[in-house]
C-alpha positions, 0 to 999 in steps of 0.5 A: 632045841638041839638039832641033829642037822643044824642050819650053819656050823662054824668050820675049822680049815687047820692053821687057826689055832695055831695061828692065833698062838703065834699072834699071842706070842708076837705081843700084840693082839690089839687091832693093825697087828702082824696078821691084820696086814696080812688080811689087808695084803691078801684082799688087795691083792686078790681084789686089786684094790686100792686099800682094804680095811678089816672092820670088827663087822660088815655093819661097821664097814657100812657105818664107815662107808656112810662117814666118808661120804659125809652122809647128813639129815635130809640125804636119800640112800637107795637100799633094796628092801630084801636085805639085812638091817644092816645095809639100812642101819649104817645111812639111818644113823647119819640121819639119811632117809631110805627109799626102798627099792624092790627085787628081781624076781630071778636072781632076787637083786635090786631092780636097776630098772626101778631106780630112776623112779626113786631119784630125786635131788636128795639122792646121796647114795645106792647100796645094791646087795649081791645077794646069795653072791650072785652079781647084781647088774653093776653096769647099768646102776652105775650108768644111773648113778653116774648121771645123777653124780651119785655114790655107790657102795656095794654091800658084798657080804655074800660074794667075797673073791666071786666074779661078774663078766671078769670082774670081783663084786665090790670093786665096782662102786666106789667103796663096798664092804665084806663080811666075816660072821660065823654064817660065811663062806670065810669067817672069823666068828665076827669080822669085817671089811671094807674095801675102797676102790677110790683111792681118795677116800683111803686117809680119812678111812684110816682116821675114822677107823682110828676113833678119828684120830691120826694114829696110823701117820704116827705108827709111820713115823710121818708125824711126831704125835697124833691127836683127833682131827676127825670123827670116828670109832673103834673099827679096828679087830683083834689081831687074834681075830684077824689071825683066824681069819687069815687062816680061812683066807689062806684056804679059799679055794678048799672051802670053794670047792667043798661049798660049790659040791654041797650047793650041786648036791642040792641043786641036782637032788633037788631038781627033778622034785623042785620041778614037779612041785611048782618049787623055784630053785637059785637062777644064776645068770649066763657069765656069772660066777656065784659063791656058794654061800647059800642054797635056797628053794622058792616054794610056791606060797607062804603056807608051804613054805611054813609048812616045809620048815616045820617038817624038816623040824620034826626030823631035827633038821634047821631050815629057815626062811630069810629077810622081813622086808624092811619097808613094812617093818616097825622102823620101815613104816616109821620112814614111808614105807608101806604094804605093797610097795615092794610086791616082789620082795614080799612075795619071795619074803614069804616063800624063801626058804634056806636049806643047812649049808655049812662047809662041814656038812656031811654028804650023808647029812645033805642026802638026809635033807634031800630025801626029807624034802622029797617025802614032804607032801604038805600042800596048802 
């Protein structure tokens, strides 16, 4: 079905095309090509980090995270249950076990303060989602990991370049990773990051991500040959992408500030109904910065919320609800998990719906879902 307002359309900022003409021209367009290092250079310096790595996916750079922390059969990897697979996936092939931590009920984060019950000797690593790039509260999951000498890699795909108390979300743990898929903020159709902020990790990254060999030494002339010295995969992207997404970095701040209108737009439109309705609107803590990558409603239970999505439908506009928890799905259940573990992520599972929010959305197009939404009198 074709609609008239669609949920995301991908966004052009102006120099891609003809950046990707220039990576052609340069001859290379396999991976570590010329704007590659520009996308490492910009992110590291933007983030000051140690190292940061284009991967062909967030799920690759998770899948690499899991690598370098030697993740094996038997290893417990804390994941909140409101998040894509992905965040699971990537610990599940090494052969770890997920312990499913519920979510807040304000800014819809892993709990911190239900991680010490989920401890145990096993406990290899935590992997908080800042979700909808809003921070979880990064103090206190370290103070806990730290205590039990555990690993924490933010999954940030939400939150690029966006700050907690003055510091950038996924430079907190020691590694963490980014995404670059068609439906965020910055987007190369399908792409990646991660980001290391333990400069002990930066050697084996650059070997695992070369199919596990020493490729990258060769290139700089500190070896006469390189051979495969560990495990590893394909992790690099085209140059062509990485030309793309150079473009879109380049143009951070204009796409800021067109997404932070659209997400005001919503949310002071939206306000004075959402409060009459018993409707919950994003919270964003005090000294928080957010990026602007989506804007949802909290409706008050499931019928309504199903009920919202299908006559937003019916005038050809796309909203959609969001995360299945992960504790009851198919390979959840086949893990442990079970209903009513994670109460708060059932309920919000249930509720969320997602409103179209693309950076080139129109404002005739946003004011026609807001006054959709407002003449919505559905209540079950």
């Amino acid at each position: 079905m074709t609609y008239r307002i669609p949920f995301n359309k991908p966004s052009f900022t102006g120099k891609e095309l003809n950046y990707i003409a220039n990576a052609i021209e340069r001859g290379h367009s396999a991976g570590d090509g010329f704007y590659s290092a520009l996308c490492h250079r910009l992110l590291e310096s933007k983030l000051n980090v140690p190292r940061a790595f284009l991967t062909t996916s967030c799920t690759h750079a998770l899948e690499m995270a899991a690598l370098l922390l030697d993740v094996k059969p038997a290893d417990e990897v804390i994941v909140p249950s409101f998040t894509f697979v992905s965040t699971v996936n990537a610990f599940v092939l090494r052969g770890a076990r997920p312990i499913f931590c519920d979510i807040r009920p304000d800014t819809l984060n892993l709990n911190e303060e239900l991680l010490p019950g989920l401890f145990s000797e096993r406990t290899r690593a935590i992997v908080p989602v800042h979700y909808a790039g809003v921070g979880c509260e990064m103090e206190r999951i370290l103070e806990l990991a730290n205590a039990i000498d555990c690993a924490v890699v933010e999954d940030n795909a939400h939150g690029l370049f966006t700050k907690r108390k003055d510091r950038y979300l996924g430079t907190s743990g020691c590694l963490a990773t980014q995404s670059f898929h068609e439906t965020k903020n910055v987007t190369c159709g399908e792409g990646g990051a991660l980001i290391i902020n333990d400069g002990e990790y930066i050697e084996r990254a650059e070997i695992l991500r070369e199919k596990g060999t020493n490729r990258s030494k060769y290139f700089r002339g500190q070896i006469d040959k390189y051979t495969w010295v560990d495990v590893g995969s394909s992790y690099l992207p085209s140059d062509l992408l990485a030309a793309f997404l150079f473009a879109q970095l380049e143009s951070f701040e204009q796409i800021q500030q067109q997404r932070a209108r659209l997400w005001h737009m919503y949310d002071d439109g939206l306000r004075h109904w959402a409060r009459n309705h018993g409707v919950c609107q994003p919270f964003i803590p005090e000294n928080h910065e957010h990026a602007y990558h989506m804007y949802y409603l909290i409706m008050p239970s499931f019928e309504s919320r199903q009920a919202l999505i299908n006559s937003l439908k019916e005038d050809g506009i796309l909203a959609a609800f969001h995360y299945v928890p992960l504790h009851t799905s198919y390979m959840g259940l086949k893990f442990g998990g079970r209903q009513g573990q994670c109460p708060v992520t059932e309920a919000m599972s249930d509720r969320l719906v997602r409103l179209p929010f693309f950076n080139g959305i129109t404002q005739s197009e946003q004011s026609e879902v807001i006054d959709c939404i407002q003449r919505f009198r559905q209540w079950n």
